[in-house]
KOLFIKE-584772 format. One record per residue: x, y, z of N, C-alpha, C in turn. Coordinates in steps of 0.001 Angstrom, whole numbers, padded with zeros to 6 digits, always signed. Layout:
KOLFIKE-584772
XYZXYZXYZ;...
//
This chain:
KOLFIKE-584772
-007932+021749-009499-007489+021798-008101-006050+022328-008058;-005733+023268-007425-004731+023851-007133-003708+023838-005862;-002300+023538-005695-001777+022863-004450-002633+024355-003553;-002331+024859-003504-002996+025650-001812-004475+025396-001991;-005071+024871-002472-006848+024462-002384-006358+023219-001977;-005397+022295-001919-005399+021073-001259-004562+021408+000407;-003731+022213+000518-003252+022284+001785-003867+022167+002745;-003593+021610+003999-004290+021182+005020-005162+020205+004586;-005471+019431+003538-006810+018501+003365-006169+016728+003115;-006531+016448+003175-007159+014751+002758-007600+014339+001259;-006975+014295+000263-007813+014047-001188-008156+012469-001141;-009547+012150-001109-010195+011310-001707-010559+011058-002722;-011314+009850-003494-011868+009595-004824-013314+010405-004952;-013627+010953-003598-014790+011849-003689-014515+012821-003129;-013511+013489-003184-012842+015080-003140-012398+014966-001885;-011864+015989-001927-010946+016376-000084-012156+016801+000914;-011050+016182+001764-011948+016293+003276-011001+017010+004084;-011477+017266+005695-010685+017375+006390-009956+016790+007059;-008829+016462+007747-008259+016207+008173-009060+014978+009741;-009540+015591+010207-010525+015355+011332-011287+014169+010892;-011468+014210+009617-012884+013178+008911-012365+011662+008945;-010887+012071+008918-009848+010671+008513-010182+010226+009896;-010548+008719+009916-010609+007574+011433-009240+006549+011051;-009837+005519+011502-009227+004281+011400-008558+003760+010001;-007383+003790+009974-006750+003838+008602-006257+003008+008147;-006358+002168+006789-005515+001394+006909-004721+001790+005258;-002953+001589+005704-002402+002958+004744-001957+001828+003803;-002463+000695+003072-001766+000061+001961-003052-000874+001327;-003791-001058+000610-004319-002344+000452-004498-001875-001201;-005612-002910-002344-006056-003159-003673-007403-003281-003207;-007971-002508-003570-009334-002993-003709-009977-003392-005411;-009568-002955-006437-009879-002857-007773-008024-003527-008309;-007801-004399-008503-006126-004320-009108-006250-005620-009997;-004947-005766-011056-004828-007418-011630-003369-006737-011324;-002515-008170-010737-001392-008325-010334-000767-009437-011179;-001392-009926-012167-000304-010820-012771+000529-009989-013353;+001378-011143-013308+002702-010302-014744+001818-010169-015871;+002331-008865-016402+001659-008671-018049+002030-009620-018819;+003421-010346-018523+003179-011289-019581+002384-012607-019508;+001609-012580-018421+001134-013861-018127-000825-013488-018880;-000718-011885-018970-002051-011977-018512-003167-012026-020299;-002200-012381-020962-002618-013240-022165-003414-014389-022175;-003399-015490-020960-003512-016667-021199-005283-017078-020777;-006020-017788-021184-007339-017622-020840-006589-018195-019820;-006420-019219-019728-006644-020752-018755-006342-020005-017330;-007313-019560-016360-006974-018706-015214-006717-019815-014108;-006785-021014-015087-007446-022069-013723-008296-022806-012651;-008544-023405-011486-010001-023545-011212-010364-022436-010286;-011886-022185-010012-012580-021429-009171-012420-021758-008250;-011939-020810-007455-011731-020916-005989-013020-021335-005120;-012185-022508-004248-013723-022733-003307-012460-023394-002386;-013238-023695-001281-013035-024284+000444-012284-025219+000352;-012178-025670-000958-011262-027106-001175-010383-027367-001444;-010047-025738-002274-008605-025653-002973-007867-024449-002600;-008556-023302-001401-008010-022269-001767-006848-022162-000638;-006450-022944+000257-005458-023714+001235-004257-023969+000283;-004259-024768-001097-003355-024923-001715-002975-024213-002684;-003922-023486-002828-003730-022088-004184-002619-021220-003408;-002833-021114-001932-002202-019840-001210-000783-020296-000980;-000858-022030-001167+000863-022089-000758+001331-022299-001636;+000931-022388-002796+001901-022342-004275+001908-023863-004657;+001717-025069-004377+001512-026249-004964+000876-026945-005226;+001018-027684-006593-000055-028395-006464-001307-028314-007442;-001194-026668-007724-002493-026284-008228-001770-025467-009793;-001672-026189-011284-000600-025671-011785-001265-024422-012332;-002177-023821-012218-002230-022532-012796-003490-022116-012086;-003526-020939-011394-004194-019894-010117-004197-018557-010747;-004261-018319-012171-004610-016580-012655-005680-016355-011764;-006567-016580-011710-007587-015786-010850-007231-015467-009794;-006369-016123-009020-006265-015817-007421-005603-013864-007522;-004966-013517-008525-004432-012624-008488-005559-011405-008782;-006403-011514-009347-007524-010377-009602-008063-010072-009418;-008423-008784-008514-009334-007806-007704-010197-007220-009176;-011069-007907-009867-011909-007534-010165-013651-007887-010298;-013406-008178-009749-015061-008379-009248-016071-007254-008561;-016121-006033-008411-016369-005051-008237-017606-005057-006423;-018818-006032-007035-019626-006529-006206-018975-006933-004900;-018154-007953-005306-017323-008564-003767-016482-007743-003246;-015939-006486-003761-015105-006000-003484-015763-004884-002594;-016842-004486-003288-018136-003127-002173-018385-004429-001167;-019135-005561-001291-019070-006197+000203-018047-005901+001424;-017002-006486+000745-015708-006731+001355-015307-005340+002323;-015332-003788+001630-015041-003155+001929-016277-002362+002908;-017514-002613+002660-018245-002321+003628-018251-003613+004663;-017681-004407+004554-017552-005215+006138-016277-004949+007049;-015424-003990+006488-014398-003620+007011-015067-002183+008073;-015725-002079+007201-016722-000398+008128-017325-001044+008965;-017856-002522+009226-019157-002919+010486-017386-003293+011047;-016690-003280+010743-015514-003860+012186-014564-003137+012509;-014855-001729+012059-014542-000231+012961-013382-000078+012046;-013569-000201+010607-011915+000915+009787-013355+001791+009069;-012095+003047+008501-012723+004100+008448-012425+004259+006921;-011032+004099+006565-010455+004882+005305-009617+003976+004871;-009465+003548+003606-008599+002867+003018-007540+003324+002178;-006511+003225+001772-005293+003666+000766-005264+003043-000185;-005579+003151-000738-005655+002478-002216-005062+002118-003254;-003505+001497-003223-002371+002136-003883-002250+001449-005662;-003331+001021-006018-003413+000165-007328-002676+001352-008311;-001061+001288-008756-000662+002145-009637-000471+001521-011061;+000634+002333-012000+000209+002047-013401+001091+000627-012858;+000380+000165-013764+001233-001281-014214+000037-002531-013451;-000706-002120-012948-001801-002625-011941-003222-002606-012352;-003513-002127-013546-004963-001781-013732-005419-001348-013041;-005128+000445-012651-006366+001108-011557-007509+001318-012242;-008613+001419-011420-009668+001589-011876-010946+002445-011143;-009759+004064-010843-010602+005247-010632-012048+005293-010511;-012967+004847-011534-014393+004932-011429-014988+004115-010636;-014061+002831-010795-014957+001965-009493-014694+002305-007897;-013515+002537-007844-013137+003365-006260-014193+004112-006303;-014410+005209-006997-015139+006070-006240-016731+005262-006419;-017578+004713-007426-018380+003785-006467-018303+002981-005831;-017420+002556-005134-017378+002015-004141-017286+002562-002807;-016908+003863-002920-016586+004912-001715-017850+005369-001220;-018335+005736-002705-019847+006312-002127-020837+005210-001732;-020648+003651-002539-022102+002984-002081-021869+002612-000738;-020207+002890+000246-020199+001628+000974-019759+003231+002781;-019542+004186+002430-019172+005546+002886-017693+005115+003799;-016959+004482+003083-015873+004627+003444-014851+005775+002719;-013985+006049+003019-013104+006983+002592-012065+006725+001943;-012132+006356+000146-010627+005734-000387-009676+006936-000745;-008672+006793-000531-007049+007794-001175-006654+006477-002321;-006461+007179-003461-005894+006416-004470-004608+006773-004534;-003860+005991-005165-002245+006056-005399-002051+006674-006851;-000666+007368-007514-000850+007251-008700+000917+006724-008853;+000849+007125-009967+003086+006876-010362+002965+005161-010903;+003825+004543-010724+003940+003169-011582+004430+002346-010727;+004314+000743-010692+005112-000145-010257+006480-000451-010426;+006803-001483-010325+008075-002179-010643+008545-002085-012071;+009407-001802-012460+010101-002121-013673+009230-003262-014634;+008898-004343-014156+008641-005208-015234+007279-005453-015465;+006205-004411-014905+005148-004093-015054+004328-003018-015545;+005975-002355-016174+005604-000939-016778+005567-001311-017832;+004999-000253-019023+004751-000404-020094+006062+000193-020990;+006572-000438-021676+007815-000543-022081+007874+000936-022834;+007154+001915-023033+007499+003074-023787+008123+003794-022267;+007642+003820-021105+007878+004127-019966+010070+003949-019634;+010199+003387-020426+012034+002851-020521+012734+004062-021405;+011473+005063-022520+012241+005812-022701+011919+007390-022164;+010905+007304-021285+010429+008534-020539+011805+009401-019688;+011433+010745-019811+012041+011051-018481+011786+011208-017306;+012520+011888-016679+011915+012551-015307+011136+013249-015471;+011364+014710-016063+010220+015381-015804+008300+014711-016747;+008993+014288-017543+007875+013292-017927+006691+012948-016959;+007445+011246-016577+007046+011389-015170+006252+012417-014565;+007237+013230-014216+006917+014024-012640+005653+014769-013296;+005441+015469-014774+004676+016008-015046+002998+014972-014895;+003213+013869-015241+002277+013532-015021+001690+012560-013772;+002446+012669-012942+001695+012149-011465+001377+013534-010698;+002243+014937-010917+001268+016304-010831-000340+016273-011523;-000142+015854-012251-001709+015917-013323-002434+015312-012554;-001787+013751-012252-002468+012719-011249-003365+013079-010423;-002519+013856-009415-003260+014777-008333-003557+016067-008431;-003398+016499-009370-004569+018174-009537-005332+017734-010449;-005009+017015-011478-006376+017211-012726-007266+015804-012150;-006659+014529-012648-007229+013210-012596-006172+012401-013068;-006586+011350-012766-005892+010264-012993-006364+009107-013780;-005582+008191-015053-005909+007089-015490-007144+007629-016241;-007062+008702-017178-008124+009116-018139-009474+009398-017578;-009118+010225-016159-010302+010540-015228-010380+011599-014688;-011278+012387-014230-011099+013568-013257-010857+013439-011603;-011251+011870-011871-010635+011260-010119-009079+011870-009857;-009371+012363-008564-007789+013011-008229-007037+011406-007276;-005844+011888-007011-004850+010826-005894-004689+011304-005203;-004631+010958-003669-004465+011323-002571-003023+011284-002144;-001717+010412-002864-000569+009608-002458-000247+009316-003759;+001379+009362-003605+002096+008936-004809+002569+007597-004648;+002174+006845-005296+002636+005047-004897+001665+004299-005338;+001962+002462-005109+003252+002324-004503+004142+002608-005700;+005485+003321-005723+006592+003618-006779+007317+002418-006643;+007573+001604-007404+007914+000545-007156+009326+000629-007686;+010664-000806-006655+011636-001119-006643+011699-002110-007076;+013051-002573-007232+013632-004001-007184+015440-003961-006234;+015327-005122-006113+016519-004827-005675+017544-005693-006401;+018511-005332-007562+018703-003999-007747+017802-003073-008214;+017659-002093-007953+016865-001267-009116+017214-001061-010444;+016102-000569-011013+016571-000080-012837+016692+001270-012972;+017001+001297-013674+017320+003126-014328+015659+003772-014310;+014883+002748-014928+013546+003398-015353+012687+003603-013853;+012835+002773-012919+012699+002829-011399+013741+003925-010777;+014284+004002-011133+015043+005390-010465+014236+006563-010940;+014517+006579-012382+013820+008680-012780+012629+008462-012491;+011419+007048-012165+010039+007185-011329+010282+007896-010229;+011050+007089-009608+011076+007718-008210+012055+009286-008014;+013016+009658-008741+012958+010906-009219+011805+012223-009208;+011566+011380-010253+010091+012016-010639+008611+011869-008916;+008976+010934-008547+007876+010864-007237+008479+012204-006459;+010051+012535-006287+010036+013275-005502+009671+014653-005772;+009748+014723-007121+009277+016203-007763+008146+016698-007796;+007234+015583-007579+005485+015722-007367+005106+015637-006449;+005994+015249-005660+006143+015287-003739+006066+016585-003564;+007328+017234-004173+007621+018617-004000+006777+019468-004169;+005885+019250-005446+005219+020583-006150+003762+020322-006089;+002830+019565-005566+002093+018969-004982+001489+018746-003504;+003053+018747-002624+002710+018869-000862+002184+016910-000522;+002434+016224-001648+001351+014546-001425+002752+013971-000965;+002455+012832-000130+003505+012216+000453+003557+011131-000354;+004660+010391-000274+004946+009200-001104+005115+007435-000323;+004878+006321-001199+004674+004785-000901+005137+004750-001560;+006556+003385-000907+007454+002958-001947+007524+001321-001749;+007466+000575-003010+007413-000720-002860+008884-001058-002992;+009597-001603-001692+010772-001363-002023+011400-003163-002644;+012498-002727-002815+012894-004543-003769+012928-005533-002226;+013514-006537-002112+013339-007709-001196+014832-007964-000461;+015832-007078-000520+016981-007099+000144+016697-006856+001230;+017401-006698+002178+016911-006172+003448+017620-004978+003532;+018778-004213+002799+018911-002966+002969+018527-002187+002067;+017131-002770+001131+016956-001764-000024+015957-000802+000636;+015088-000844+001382+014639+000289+001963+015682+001543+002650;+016837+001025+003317+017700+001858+003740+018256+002799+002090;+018313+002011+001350+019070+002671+000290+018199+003158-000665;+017016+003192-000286+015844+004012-001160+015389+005618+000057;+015567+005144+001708+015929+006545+002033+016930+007260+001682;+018202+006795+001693+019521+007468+001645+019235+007956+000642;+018422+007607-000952+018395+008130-002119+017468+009155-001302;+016557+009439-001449+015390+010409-000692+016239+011315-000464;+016967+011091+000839+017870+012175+001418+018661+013041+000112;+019780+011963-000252+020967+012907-001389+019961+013892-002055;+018591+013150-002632+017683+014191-003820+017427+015232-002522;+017067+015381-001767+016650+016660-001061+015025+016583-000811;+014657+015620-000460+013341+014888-000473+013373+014886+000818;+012055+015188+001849+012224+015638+003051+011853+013332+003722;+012208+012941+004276+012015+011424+004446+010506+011374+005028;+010413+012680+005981+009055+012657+007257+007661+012474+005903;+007816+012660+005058+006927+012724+003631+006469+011138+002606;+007755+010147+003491+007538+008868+002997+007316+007828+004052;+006548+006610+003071+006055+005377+003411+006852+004346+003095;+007527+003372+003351+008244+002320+002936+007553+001051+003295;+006884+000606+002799+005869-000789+002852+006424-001616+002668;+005859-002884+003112+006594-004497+003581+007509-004531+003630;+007843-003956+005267+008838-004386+005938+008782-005334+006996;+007526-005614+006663+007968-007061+007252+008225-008321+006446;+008234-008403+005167+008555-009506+004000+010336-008975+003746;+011019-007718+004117+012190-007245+003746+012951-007253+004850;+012692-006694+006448+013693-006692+007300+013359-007642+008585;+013889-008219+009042+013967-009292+010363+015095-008899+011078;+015705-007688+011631+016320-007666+012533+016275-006324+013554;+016349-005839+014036+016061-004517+015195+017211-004246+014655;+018489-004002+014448+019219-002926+014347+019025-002275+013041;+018469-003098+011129+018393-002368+010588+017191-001455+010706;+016315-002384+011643+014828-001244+011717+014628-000001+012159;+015246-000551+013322+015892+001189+014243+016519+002002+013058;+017550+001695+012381+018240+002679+011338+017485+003396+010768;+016535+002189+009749+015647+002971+008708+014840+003626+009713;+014109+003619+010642+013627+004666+011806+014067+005883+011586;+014925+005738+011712+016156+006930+012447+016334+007802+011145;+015995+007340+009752+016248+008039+008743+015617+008957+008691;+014194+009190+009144+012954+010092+009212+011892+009156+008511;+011542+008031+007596+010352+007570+007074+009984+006630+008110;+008674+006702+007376+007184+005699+008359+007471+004582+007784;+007965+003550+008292+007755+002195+008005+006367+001314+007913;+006141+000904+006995+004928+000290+006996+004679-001424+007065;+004209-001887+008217+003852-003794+008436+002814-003655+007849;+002741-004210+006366+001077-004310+005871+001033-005607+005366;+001204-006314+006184+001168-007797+005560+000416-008799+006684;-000132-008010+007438-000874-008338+008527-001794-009187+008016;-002246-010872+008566-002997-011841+008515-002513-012652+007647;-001307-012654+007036-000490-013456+006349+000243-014327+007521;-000011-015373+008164+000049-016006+009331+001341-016760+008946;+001087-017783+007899+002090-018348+007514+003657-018280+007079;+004489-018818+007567+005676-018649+007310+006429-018744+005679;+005353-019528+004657+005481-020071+003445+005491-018605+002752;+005918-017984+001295+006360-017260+001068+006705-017292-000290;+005963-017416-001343+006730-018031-002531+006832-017380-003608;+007248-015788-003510+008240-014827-004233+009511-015051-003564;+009977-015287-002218+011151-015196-002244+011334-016222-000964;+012909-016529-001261+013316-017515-000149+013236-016888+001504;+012265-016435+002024+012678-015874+003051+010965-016820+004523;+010998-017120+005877+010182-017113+006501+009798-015721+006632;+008311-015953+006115+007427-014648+006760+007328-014763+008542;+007407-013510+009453+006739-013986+010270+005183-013566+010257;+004396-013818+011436+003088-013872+011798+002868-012481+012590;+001285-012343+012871+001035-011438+013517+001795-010636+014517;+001960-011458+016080+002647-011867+017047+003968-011108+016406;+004779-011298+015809+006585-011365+015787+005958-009842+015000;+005386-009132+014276+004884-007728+013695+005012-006868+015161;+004045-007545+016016+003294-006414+016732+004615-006549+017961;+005684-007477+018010+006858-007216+018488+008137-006529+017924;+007900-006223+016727+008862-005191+016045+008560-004056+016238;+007328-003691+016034+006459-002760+016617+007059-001800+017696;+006511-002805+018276+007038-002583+019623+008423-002162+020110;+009369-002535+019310+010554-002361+019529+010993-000850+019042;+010261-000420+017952+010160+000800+017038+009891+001959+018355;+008428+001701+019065+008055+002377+019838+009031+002548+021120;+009372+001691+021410+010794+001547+022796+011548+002813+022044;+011948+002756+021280+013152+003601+020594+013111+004759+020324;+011409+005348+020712+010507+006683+020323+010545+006626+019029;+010211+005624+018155+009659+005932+016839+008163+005345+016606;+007571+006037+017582+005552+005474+017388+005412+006748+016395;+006024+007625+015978+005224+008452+015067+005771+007821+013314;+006409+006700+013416+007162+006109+012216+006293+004717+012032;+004957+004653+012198+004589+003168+012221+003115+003503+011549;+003036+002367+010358+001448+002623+010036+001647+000846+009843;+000128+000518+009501-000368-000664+009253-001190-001139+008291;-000917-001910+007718-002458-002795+006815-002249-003864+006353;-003202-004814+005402-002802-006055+005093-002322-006048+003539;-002182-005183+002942-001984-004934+001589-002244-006330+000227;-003731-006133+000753-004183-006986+000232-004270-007278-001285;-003951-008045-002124-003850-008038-003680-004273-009431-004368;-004413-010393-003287-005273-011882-003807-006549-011908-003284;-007483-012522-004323-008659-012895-004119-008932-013436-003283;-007967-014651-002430-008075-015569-001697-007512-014816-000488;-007583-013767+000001-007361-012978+000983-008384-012151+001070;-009492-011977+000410-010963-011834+000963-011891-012994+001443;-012310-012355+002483-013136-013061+003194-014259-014435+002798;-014640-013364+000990-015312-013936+000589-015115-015737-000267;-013215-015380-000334-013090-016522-000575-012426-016911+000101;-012033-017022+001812-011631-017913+002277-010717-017183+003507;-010456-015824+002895-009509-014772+003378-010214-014423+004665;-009040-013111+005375-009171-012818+006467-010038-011548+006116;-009838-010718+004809-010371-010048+004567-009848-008547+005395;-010250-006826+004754-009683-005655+005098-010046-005553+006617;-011325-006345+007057-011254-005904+008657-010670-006977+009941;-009823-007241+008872-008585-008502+010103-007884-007448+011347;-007608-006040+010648-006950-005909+011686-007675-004874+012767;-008784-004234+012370-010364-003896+013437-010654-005024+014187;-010593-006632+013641-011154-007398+014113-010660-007996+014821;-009207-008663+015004-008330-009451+015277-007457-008725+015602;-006392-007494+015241-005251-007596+015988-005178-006326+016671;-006175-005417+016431-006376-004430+017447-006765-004929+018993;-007478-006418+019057-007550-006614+020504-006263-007407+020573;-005511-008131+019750-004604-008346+020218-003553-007524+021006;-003323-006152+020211-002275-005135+020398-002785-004706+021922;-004128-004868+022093-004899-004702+023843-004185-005542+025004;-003782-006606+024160-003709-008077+025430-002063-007886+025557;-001150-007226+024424+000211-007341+024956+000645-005975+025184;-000007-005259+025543-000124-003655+026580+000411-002572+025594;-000659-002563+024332-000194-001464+023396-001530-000466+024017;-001095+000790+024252-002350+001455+025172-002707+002373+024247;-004333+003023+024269-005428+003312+023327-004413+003986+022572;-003737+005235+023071-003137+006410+022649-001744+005829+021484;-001146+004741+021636-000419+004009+020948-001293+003289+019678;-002673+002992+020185-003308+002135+018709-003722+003061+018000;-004574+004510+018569-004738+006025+017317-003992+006212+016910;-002175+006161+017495-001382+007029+016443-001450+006216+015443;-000777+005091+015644-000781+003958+014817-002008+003919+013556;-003163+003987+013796-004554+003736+013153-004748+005168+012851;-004686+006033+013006-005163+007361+012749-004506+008647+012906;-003395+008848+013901-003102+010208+013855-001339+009901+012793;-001112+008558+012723+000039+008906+011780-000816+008630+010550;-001767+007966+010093-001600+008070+008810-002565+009911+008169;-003495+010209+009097-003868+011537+009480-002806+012752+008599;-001563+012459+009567-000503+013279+009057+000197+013397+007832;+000096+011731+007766+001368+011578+006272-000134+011867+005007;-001188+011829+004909-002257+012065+003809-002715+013674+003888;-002295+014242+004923-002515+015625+005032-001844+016175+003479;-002385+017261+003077-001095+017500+001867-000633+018923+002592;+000751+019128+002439+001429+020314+003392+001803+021241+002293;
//
């Protein structure tokens, strides 16, 4: 595959489409991932099987001294359920962003795409610093960059499966050196490629601002990036408006996470409600073409099947919400479809 055979298109795990084909989007979730720390993921003892009795206390962190399973999207079966019940509650296309450090697992996306006819975009590039694989500390840039190009023209993860999106490229806040020449490197495959980029940014509240400003100095166009959970990173309207104002799409994908409890970092999550009022505030400001959505789902216990709200929470639940506090049709497509439409286009 060659960048002008991808221009104007959509790359899926079952080849490019058009543009037009893309519906209801949701631009962040795991469908196939293991999220423990690598160093954890030695240990048999995963803990008990989730059921109705325990999975209330698995989700708030006490109580229950060891929950490995809750972290692993591998069950393949529940996961084609899961994702064909997101299609009976009107989503269309999923983002798929399971990168290195995550166990992607290319072959099952794409059966899952085909048994269930939804539309997955896979991610490629690496996570966070402490989920990379330590030869990755002496890589370079063009390293890197050479091979998340491969990502998306040849295949990815020892596959001919292509990526639709570079991400999530993961932060910390601070960042590391080896998280910098990634994201270096993301912008160079941005460049030579036309694929837009997802960035997992660290948990400050101005590290998204300071992962655009980097964007900018490199010469990285911003209208080309995603900055996900911002709603676990910013709580206030003036830095939101800013990062707005930088040129990237901010992404709320933490949707159906109701609870205020939170136990990576000291911070109240808010809820649905206080999202779809930031939102809102984005749009006051004319930035509705800067807004995508999803639940960026990565625990077991956030499918349906065990207890979760599952990928069609927000078809199901907060699209009529966004109805009842006067978000109008033409505001829920951009949102659901004509921004993420744009940013998966490859230019």
């Amino acid at each position: 595959m060659t960048r002008d055979e991808l221009r104007g298109k959509i790359q899926t795990v079952l080849g490019p489409i058009q543009p037009a084909q893309l519906g209801r989007t949701l631009m962040h979730e795991h469908v196939l991932c293991d999220i423990r720390p690598p160093t954890t993921r030695g240990d048999n003892d995963l803990g008990p099987e989730i059921t109705l009795e325990n999975v209330w206390q698995i989700n708030h962190g006490h109580g229950i001294r060891r929950a490995g399973r809750k972290y692993m999207l591998d069950l393949e079966d529940v996961a084609t359920r899961e994702v064909a019940m997101m299609k009976h509650d009107g989503g269309d296309a999923i983002v798929e962003l399971t990168c290195g450090g995550l166990s992607p697992d290319p072959r099952g996306l794409q059966r899952i795409a085909a048994g269930t006819g939804v539309h997955l975009v896979m991610g490629c590039g690496h996570y966070v610093n402490d989920y990379q694989d330590p030869k990755n500390h002496e890589r370079s840039v063009d390293d890197f960059a050479a091979e998340m190009i491969g990502q998306i023209l040849v295949g990815a993860w020892g596959t001919d499966i292509r990526a639709g999106m570079i991400g999530e490229i993961g932060c910390q806040a601070p960042w590391t050196e080896t998280e910098k020449r990634v994201m270096r490197a993301a912008f160079i495959a941005g460049a030579e490629t036309g694929c837009a980029i997802n960035v997992h940014p660290g948990r400050h509240p101005d590290q998204p601002q300071e992962v655009a400003d980097f964007a900018k100095a490199a010469g990285f166009p911003t209208e080309r990036m995603v900055i996900s959970h911002i709603d676990r990173t910013i709580f206030d309207e003036p830095r939101l408006l800013k990062l707005a104002e930088s040129g990237v799409t901010v992404e709320f994908d933490l949707f159906g996470q109701e609870a205020s409890y939170y136990g990576i970092s000291d911070i109240d999550m808010p809820n649905d409600a206080v999202r779809l009022r930031l939102i809102r505030a984005l749009i006051a400001a004319g930035h509705l073409e800067r807004v995508v959505i999803s639940h960026d789902i990565c625990y077991r216990t956030r499918l349906a099947s065990f207890g979760g709200h599952g990928y069609g929470h927000i078809f199901r639940n907060v699209v009529p919400m966004m109805k009842k506090r006067g978000y109008s049709e033409a505001e829920i497509d951009a949102i659901l479809v004509g921004n993420p439409r744009r940013l998966l286009t490859f230019v």
